[in-house]
MARFI-440748 format. One record per residue (C-alpha): residue in one letter; x, y, z. Coordinates in steps of 0.5 Angstrom, whole numbers, plus 2048, in hexadecimal, padded with zeros to 3 digits. Each point is the difference from the previous one (the first is absolute). Last residue first. Layout:
AXYZ;...
//
This chain:
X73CA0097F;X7FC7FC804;X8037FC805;X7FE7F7801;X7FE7FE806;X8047FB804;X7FB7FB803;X7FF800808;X8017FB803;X7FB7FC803;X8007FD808;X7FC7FA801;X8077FC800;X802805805;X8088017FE;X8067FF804;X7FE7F9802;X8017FD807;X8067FB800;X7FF7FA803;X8077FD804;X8027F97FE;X8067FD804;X8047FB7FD;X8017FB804;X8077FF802;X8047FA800;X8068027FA;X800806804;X8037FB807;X8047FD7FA;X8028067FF;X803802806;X8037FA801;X8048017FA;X805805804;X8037F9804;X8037FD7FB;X8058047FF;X8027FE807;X8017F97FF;X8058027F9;X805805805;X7FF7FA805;X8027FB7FA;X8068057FE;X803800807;X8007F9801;X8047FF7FA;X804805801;X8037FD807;X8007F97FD;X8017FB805;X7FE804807;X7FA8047FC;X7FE7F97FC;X7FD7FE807;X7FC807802;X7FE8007F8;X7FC7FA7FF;X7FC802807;X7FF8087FC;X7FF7FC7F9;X7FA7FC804;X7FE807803;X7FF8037FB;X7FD7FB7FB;X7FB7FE806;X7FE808801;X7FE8007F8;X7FC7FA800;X7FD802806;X7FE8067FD;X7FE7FD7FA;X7FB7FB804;X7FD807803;X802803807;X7FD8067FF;X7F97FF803;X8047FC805;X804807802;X7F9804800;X7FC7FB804;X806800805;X801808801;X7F8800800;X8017FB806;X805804805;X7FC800805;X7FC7F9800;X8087FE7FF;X7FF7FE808;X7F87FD7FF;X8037FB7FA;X8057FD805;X7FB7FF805;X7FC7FD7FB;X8057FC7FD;X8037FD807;X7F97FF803;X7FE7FC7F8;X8077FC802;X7FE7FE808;X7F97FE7FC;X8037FC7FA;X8057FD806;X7FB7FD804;X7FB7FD7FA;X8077FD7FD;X8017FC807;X7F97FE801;X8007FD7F9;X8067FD801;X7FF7FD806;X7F97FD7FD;X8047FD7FB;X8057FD804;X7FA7FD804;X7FE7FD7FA;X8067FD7FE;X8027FD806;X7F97FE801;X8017FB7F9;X8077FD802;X7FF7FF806;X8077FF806;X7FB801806;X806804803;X8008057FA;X7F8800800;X800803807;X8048057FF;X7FB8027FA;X7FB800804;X802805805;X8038047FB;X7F98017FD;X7FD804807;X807805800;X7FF8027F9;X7F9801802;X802804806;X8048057FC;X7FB8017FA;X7FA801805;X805805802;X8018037FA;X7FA8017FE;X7FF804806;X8048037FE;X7FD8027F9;X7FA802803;X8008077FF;X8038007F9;X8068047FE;X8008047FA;X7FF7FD7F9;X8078017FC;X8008067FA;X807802801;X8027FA802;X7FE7FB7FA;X8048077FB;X8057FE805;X8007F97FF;X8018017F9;X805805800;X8057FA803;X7FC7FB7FC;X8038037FA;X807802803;X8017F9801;X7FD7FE7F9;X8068047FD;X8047FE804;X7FF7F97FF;X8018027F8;X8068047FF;X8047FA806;X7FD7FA7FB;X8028047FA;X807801802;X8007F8802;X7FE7FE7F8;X8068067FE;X8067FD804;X8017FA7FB;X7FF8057FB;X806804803;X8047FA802;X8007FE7F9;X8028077FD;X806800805;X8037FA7FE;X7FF8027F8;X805806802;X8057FC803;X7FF7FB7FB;X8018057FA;X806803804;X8047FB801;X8007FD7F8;X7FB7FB7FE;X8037F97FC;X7FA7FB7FF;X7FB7FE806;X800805807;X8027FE806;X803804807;X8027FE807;X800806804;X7FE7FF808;X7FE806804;X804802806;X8018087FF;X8087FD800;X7FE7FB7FA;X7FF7FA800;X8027FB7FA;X7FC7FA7FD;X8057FB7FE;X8047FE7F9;X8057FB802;X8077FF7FD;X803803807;X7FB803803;X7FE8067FA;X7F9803803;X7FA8027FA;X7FF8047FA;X7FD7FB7FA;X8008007F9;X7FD7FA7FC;X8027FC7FA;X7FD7FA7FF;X8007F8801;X7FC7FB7FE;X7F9800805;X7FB7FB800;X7F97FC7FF;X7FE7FA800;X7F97FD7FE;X7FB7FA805;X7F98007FD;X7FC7FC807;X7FA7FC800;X7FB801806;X7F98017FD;X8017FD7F9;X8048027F9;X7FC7FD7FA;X8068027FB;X8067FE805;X7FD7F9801;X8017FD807;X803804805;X807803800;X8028057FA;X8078027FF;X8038057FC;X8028037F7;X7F98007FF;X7FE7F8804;X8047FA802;X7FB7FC804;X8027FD806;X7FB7FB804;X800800808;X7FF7F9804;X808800801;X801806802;X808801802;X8027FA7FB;X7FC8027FB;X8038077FF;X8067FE7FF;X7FF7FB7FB;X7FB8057FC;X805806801;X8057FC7FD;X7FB7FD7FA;X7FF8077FF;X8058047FF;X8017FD7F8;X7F9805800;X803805802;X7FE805806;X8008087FF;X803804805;X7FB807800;X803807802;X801802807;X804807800;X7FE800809;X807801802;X7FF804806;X8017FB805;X8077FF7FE;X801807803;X7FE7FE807;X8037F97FE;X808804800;X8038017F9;X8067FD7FF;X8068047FD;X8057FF7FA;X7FC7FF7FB;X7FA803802;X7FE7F9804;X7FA7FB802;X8037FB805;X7FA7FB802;X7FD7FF7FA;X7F9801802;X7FA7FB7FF;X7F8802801;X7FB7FB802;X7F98007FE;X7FB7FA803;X7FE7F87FF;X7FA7FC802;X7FC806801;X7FB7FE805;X7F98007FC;X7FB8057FE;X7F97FF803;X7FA8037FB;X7FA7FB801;X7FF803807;X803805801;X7FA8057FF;X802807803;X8087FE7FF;X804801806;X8017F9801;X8028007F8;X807803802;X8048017FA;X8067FD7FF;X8058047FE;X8048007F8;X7F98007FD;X7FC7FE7FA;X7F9801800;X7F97FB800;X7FA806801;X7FC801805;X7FA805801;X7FD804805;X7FA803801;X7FF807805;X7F9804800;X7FF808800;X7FB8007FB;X8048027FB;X8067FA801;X8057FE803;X8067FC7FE;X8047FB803;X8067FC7FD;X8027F8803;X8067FE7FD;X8007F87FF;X8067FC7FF;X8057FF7FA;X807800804;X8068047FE;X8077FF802;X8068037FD;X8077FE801;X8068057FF;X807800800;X804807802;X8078027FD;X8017FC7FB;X8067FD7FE;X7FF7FA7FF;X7F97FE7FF;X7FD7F7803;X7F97FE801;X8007F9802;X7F9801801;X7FF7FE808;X808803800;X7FF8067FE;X8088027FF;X8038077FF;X8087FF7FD;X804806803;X8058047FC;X7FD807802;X7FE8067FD;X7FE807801;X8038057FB;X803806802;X7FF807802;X803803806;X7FF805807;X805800805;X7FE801808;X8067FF804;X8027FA805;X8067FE7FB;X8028057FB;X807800801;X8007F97FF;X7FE8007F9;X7FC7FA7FD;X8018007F9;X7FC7FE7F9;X7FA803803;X8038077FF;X7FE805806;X7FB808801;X801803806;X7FB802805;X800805805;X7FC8077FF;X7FB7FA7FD;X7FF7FC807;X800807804;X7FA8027FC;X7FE7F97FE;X7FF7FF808;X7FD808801;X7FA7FE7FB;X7FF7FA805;X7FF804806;X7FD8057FD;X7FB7FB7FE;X7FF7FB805;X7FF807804;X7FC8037FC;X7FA7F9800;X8017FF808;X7FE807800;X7FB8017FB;X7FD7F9801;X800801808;X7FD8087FF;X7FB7FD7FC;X7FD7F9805;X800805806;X7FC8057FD;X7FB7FB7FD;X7FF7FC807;X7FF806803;X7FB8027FA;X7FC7FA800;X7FF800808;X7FE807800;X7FB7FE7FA;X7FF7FB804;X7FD804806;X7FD8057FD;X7FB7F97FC;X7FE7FE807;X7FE807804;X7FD8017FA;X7FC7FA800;X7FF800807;X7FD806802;X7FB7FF7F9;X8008057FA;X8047FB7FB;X7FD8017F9;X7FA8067FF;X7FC7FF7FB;X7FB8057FD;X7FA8017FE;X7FD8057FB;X7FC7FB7FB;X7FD8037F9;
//
């Protein structure tokens, strides 16, 4: 049985490479946790202190009558949303009154490249003819030739009535915006000879088929082609809603509030204030999740690397005698391979500005991996006295203590912004942090290894005990 051992990374300049990106690593770790945490909390405390103002506030209105003294204040009221426009789709004469949106959707049949890989660690691609709304760029594709996707000759368009109003309120285009119940507009087959007229008079060398309640350009609906297009309709009917915004006249407008956030509220059918308050907040919270995890995670990885350079420094290979001398070649051959590379900046060549660059570069990253490994050394050499003291702190630093120490400090950052906010709650999540902090001893337990001592018998195993005899009476 084979009793060798390998050893990976024991060079100078091994080391002294991965200590510094581990550095590198953990700043750039640390700086990206505390600016999500921050940033995240203060948008988040910000936003909950704006709906806290907003409901202490809010008035509850009829939409069948606009009052005066409610002017500029913030009302909540639940209507159905309607209009009295008519929708037109010039290019198939398509016409809907009193709908809220008109919709024309276009897909295109086209090729879609998909890639797979297989066991062996190889890519295949395979191309399929799809239906789809945007034209896929074929250059992009591994094989593009034989499987070119055309301009579209028609694209999607969206038609919205102009005044979409609550009874006696007009919703405002951020509000508008937020109608997206679409449901399927089917064509009829007495449409068509106006959609065909229509139709041919813009696209003359194009043919029109009536197709599944839509439109089919292209040559034989059933033997579609690279390039052909289906055209169908969707839109919105009316329908109840309730909205929390600003009163401008007959106008609903987001509303700002004293703190300076704004408030202008939706949500479909008839909602109480309270509902839609508290459901504000539930999605600005998931929302805030994804950035919490993000600022959990980087931290955990800076701390990570931060016991890992030390743990690099405890055991950093001591100075070499040569090493400056090293340095001073370093030096002089960053000096030689600047004239060079001066040089090939005046002659304008492509090539020996490539070279030349390379060979700085070279020079230049030679030099600064000496003037680090100077720097690590001498660090390791300082905390040489108290190195047991480190061995003994990295020992301890196990990925569920850094676990722990990471969700400690996250709830601390998170706290100090919610503190200035909600008093209580800032409080109860630094209470919540430091309970955290009783688990490191057991995550240190949880790493021992068991200590096995032998213990001697109590009995010599060539020793005979002695039978009982039995009395005579």
């Amino acid at each position: 049985m084979s009793n060798s051992f390998t050893k990976f990374c024991t060079s100078w300049w091994c080391r002294t490479l991965i200590t510094f990106s581990a550095i590198l690593i953990g700043v750039f770790s640390f700086l990206i946790a505390f600016t999500a945490l921050l940033c995240n909390e203060k948008s988040t405390a910000f936003r909950a202190q704006t709906l806290e103002e907003g409901k202490s506030i809010v008035i509850a209105v009829e939409a069948f009558f606009v009052k005066d003294t409610n002017e500029g204040r913030l009302v909540h009221l639940s209507e159905k949303a309607t209009t009295e426009e008519t929708l037109t789709d010039d290019t198939f004469n398509v016409l809907v009154s009193k709908k809220l949106k008109l919709k024309r959707v276009v897909e295109m049949y086209q090729w879609k490249e998909s890639e797979y890989y297989d066991y062996f660690g190889g890519t295949y691609y395979e191309y399929d003819k799809v239906w789809s709304e945007q034209r896929i760029d074929f250059s992009q594709f591994d094989e593009p030739e034989g499987h070119s996707n055309p301009d579209k000759l028609l694209n999607g368009k969206t038609f919205i009535a102009k005044k979409i109003t609550m009874d006696e309120y007009t919703l405002s285009s951020t509000l508008v915006e937020q109608l997206k119940h679409y449901q399927p507009q089917w064509m009829r087959k007495y449409m068509f000879e106006q959609a065909q007229k229509k139709f041919n008079a813009q696209f003359p060398d194009d043919k029109l088929h009536f197709h599944y309640g839509g439109y089919y350009i292209g040559k034989n609906p059933d033997e579609p082609q690279i390039g052909d297009l289906q055209v169908k309709f969707e839109t919105i009917p009316g329908v109840t809603i309730s909205v929390i915004a600003k009163q401008v006249g007959s106008q609903l407008a987001p509303y700002r509030t004293q703190v300076g956030g704004d408030i202008e509220l939706f949500e479909y059918g008839t909602v109480n204030v309270s509902k839609m308050f508290h459901n504000q907040r539930i999605s600005y919270l998931l929302n805030s999740l994804p950035l919490r995890f993000l600022g959990f995670f980087t931290l955990f990885l800076g701390f990570y690397m931060a016991f890992f350079v030390l743990r690099q420094l405890t055991s950093f290979p001591p100075l070499l005698e040569s090493t400056f001398e090293w340095a001073k070649w370093a030096i002089f051959s960053l000096i030689i391979a600047l004239l060079p590379f001066m040089i090939a900046q005046k002659i304008d060549s492509e090539l020996l500005n490539v070279i030349t660059t390379l060979l700085v570069a070279v020079c230049l990253s030679s030099l600064m991996l000496l003037i680090f490994y100077i720097i690590f050394s001498a660090l390791a050499k300082k905390l040489s006295d108290s190195k047991d003291f480190l061995e003994s702190l990295v020992e301890r630093a196990n990925w569920i203590s850094l676990i722990i120490i990471a969700t400690t400090l996250s709830l601390i950052v998170i706290a100090l912004i919610w503190i200035n906010y909600l008093p209580k709650l800032g409080i109860a999540l630094i209470v919540i942090a430091l309970t955290f902090l009783p688990f490191l001893r057991f995550a240190r337990i949880l790493f021992e290894k068991p200590t096995l001592e032998w213990q001697e018998p109590t009995l010599d195993p060539e020793t005979e005990v002695p039978q009982k005899q039995e009395s005579k009476l």
